[in-house]
N, CA, C and O atoms as a CHARMM CRD file, in Angstrom:
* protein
*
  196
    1    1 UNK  N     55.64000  66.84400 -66.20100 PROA 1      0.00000
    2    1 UNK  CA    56.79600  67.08800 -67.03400 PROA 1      0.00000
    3    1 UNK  C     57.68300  68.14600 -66.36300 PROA 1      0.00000
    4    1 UNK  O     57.14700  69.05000 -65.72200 PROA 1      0.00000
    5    2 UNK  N     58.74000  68.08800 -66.45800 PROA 2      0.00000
    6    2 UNK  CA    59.83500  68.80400 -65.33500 PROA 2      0.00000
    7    2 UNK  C     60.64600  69.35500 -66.79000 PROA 2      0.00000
    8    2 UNK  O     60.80500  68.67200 -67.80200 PROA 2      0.00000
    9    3 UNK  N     61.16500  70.97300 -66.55800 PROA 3      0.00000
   10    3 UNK  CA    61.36900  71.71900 -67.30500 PROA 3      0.00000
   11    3 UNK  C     62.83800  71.66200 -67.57700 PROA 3      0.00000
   12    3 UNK  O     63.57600  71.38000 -66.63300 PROA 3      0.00000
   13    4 UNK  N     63.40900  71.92500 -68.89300 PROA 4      0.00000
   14    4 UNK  CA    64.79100  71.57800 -68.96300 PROA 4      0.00000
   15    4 UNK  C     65.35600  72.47900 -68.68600 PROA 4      0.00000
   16    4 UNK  O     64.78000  73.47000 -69.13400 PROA 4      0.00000
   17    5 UNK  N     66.51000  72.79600 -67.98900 PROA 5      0.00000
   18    5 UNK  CA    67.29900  74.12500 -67.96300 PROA 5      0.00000
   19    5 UNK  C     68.46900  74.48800 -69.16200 PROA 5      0.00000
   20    5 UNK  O     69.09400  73.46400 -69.43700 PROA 5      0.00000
   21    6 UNK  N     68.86800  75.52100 -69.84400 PROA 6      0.00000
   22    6 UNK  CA    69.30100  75.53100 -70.41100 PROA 6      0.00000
   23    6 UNK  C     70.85500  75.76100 -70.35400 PROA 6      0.00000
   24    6 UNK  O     71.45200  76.53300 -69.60300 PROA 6      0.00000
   25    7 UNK  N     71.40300  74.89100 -71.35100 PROA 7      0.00000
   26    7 UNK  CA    73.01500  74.67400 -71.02500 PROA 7      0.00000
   27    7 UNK  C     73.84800  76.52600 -71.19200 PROA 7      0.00000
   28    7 UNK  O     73.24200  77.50500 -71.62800 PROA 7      0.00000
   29    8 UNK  N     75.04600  76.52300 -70.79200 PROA 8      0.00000
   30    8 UNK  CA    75.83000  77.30000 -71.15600 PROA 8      0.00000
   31    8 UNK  C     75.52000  78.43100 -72.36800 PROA 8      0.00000
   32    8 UNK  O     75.20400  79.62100 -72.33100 PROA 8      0.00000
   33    9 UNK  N     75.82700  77.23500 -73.73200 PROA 9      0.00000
   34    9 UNK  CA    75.67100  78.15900 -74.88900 PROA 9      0.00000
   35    9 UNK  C     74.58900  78.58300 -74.95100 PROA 9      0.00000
   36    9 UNK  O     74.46800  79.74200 -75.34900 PROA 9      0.00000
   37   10 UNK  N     73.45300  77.85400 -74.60200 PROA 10     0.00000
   38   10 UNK  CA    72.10600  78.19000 -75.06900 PROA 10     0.00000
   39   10 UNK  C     71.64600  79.29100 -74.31000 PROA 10     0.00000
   40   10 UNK  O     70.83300  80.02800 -74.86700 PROA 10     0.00000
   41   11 UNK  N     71.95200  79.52300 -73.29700 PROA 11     0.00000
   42   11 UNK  CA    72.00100  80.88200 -72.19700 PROA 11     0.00000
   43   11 UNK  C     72.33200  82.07800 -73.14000 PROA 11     0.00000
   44   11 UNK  O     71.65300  83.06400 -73.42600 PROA 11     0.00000
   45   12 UNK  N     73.90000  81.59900 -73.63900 PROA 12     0.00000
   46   12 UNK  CA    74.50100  82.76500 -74.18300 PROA 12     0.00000
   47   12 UNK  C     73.82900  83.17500 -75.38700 PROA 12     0.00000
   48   12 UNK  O     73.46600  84.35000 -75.43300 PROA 12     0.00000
   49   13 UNK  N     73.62100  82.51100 -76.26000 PROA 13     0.00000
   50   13 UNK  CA    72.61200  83.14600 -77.15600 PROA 13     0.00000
   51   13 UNK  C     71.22200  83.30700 -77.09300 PROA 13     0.00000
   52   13 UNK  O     70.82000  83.87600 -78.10800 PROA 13     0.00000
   53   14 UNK  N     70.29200  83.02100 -76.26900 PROA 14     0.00000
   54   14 UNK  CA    69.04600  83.53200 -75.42300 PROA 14     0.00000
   55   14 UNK  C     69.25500  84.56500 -74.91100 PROA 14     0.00000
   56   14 UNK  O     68.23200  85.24700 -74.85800 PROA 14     0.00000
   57   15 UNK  N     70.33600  85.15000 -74.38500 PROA 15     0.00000
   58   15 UNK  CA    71.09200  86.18900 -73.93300 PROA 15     0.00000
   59   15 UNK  C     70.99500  87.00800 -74.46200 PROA 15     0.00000
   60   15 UNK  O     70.17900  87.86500 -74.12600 PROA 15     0.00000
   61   16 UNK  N     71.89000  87.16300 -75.69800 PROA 16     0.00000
   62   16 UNK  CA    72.03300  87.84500 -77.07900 PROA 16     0.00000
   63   16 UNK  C     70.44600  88.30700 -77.60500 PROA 16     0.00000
   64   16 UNK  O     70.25300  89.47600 -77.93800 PROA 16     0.00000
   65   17 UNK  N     69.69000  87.61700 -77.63500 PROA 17     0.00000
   66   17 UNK  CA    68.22700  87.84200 -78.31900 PROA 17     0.00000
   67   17 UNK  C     67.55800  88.53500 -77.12300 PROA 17     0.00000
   68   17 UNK  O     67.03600  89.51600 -77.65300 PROA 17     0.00000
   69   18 UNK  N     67.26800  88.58700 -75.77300 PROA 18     0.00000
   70   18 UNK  CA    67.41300  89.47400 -75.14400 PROA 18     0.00000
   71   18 UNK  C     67.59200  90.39000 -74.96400 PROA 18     0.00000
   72   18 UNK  O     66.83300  91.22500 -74.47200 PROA 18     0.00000
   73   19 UNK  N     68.54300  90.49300 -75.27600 PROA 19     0.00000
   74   19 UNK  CA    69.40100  92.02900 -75.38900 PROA 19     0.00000
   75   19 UNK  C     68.93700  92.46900 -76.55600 PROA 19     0.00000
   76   19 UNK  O     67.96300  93.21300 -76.43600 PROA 19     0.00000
   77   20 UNK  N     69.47000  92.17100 -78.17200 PROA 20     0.00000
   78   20 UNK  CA    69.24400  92.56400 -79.02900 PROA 20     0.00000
   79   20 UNK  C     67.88600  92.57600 -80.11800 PROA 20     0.00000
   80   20 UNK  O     67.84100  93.17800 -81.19100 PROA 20     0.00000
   81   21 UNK  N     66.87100  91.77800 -79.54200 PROA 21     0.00000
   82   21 UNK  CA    65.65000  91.60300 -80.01700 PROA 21     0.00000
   83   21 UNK  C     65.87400  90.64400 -81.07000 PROA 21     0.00000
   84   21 UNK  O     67.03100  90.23600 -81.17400 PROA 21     0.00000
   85   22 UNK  N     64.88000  90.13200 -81.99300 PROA 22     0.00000
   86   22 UNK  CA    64.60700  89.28500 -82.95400 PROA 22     0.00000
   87   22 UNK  C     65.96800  89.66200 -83.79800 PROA 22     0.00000
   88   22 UNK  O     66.36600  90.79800 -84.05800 PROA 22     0.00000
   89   23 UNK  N     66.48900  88.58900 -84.10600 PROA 23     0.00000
   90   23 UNK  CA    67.61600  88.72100 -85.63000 PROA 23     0.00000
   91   23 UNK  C     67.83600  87.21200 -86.33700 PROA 23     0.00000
   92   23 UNK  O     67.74400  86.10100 -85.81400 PROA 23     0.00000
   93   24 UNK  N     68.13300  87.55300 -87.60300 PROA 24     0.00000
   94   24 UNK  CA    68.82200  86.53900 -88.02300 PROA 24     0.00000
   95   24 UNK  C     69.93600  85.71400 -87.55100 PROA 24     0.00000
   96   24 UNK  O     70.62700  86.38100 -86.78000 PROA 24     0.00000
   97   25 UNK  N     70.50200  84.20400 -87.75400 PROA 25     0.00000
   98   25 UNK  CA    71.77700  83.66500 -87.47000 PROA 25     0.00000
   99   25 UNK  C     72.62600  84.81100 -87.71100 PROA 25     0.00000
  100   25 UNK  O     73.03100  85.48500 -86.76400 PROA 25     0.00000
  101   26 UNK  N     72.96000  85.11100 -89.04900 PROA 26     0.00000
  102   26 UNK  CA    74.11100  85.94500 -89.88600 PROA 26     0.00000
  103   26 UNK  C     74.24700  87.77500 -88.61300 PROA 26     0.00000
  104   26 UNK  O     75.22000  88.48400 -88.35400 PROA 26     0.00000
  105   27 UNK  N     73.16900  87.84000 -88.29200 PROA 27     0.00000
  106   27 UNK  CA    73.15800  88.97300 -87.11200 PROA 27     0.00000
  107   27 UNK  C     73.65600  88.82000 -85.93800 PROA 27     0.00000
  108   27 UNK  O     74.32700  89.60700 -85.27100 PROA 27     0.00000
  109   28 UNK  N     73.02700  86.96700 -85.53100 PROA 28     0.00000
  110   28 UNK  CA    73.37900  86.83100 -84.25200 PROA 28     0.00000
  111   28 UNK  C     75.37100  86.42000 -84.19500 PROA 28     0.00000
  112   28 UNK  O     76.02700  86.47700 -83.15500 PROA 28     0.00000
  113   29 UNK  N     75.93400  86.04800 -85.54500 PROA 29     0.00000
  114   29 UNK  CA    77.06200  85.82600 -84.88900 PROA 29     0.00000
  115   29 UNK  C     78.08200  87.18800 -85.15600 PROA 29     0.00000
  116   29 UNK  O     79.31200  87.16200 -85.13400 PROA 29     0.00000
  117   30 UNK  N     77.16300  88.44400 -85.42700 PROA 30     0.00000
  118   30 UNK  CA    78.18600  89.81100 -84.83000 PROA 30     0.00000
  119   30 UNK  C     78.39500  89.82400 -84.08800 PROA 30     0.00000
  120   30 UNK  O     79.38900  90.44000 -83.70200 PROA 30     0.00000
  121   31 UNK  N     77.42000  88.98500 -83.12000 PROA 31     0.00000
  122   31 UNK  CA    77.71900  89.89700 -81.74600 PROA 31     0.00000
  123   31 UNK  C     78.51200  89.09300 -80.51600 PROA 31     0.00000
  124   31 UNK  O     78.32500  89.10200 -79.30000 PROA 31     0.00000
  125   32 UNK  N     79.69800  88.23600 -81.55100 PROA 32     0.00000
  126   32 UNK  CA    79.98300  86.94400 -80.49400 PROA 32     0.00000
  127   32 UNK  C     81.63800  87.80600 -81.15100 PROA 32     0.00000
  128   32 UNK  O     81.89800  88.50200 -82.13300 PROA 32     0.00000
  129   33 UNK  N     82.40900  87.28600 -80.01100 PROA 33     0.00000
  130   33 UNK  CA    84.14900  87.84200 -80.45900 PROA 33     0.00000
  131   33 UNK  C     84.52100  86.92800 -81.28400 PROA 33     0.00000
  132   33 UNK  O     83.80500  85.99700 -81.65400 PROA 33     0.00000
  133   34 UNK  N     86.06400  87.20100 -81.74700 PROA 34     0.00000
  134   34 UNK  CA    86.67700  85.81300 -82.14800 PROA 34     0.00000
  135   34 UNK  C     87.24100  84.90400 -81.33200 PROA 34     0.00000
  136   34 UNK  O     87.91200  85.54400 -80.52300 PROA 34     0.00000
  137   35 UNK  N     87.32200  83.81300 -81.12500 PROA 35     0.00000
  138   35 UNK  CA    86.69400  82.93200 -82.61100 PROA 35     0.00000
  139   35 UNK  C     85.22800  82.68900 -82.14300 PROA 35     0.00000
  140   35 UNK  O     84.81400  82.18900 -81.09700 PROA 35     0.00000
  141   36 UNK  N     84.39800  83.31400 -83.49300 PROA 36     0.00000
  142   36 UNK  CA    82.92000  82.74700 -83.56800 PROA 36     0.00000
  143   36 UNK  C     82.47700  81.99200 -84.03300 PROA 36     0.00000
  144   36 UNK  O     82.53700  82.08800 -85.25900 PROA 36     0.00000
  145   37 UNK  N     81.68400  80.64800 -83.44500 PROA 37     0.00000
  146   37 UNK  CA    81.33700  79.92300 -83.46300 PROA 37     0.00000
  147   37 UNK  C     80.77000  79.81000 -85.01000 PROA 37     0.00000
  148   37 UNK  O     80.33900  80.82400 -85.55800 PROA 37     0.00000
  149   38 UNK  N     80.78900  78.35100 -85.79500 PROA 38     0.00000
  150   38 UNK  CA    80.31900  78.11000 -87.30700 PROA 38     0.00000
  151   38 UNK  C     79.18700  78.46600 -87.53400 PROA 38     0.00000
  152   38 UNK  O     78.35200  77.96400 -86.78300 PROA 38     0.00000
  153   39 UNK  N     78.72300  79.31600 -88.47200 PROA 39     0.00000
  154   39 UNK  CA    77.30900  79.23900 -88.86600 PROA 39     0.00000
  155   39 UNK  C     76.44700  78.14000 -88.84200 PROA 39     0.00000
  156   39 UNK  O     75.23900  78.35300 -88.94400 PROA 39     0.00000
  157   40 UNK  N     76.82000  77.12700 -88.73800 PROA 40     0.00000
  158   40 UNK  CA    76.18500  75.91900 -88.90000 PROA 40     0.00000
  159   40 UNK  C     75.44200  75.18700 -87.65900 PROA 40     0.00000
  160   40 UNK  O     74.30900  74.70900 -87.59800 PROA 40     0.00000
  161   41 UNK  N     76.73400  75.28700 -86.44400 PROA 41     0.00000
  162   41 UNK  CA    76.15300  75.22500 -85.36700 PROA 41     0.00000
  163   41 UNK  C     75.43000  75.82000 -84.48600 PROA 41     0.00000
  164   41 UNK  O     74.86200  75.44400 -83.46000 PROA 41     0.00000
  165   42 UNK  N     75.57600  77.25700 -85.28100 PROA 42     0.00000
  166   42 UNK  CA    74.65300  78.51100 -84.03600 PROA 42     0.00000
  167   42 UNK  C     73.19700  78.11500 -84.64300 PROA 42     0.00000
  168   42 UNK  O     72.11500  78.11900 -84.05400 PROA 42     0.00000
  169   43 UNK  N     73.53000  77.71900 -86.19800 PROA 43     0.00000
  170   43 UNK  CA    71.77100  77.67800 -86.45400 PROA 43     0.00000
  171   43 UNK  C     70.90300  76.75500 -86.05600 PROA 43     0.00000
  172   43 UNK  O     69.71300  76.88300 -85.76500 PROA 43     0.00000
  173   44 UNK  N     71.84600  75.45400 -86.06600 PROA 44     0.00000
  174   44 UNK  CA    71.00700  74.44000 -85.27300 PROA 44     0.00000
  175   44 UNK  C     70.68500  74.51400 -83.81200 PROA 44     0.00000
  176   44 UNK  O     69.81500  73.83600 -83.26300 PROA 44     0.00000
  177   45 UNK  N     71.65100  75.61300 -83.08200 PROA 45     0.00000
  178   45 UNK  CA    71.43100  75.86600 -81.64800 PROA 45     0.00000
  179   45 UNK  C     70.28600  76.59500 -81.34700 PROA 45     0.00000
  180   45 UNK  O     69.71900  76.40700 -80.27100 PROA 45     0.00000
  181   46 UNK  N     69.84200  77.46200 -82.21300 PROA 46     0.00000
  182   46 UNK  CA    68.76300  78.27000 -82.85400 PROA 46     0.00000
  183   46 UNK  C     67.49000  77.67000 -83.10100 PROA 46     0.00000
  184   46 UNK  O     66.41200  77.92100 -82.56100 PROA 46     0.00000
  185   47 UNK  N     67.81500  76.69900 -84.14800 PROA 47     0.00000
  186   47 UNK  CA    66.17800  76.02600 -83.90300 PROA 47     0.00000
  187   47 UNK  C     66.33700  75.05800 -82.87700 PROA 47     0.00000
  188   47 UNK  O     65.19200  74.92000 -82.44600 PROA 47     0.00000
  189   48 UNK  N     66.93300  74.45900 -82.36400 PROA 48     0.00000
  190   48 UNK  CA    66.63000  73.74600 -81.54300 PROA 48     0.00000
  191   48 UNK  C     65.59500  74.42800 -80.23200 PROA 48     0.00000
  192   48 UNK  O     64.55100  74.01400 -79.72900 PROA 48     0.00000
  193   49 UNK  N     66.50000  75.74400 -79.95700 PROA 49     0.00000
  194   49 UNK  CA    65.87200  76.14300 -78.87200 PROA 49     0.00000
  195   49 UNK  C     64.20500  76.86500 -79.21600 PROA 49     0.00000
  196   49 UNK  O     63.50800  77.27800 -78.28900 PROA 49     0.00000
């Protein structure tokens, strides 16, 4: 099985948790500028990963 690399966004918020340790969605989109991305999609970007 050959390992997936992770796209762009998913970097950027793997990133974020990195840096900032364990948080909620509602935490993780402080720390993005405007315009920040929908709650809806960061969360599914979230469990997905």
């Amino acid at each position: 099985m050959t390992m997936k690399r992770l796209t762009n966004k998913e970097k950027e918020i793997m990133d974020l948790y990195w840096q900032h340790g364990p948080m909620f969605v509602r935490e993780l989109l402080e720390h993005y500028a405007e315009p920040r991305p929908h709650f809806n999609t960061l969360s599914t970007m979230v469990r997905i990963l």
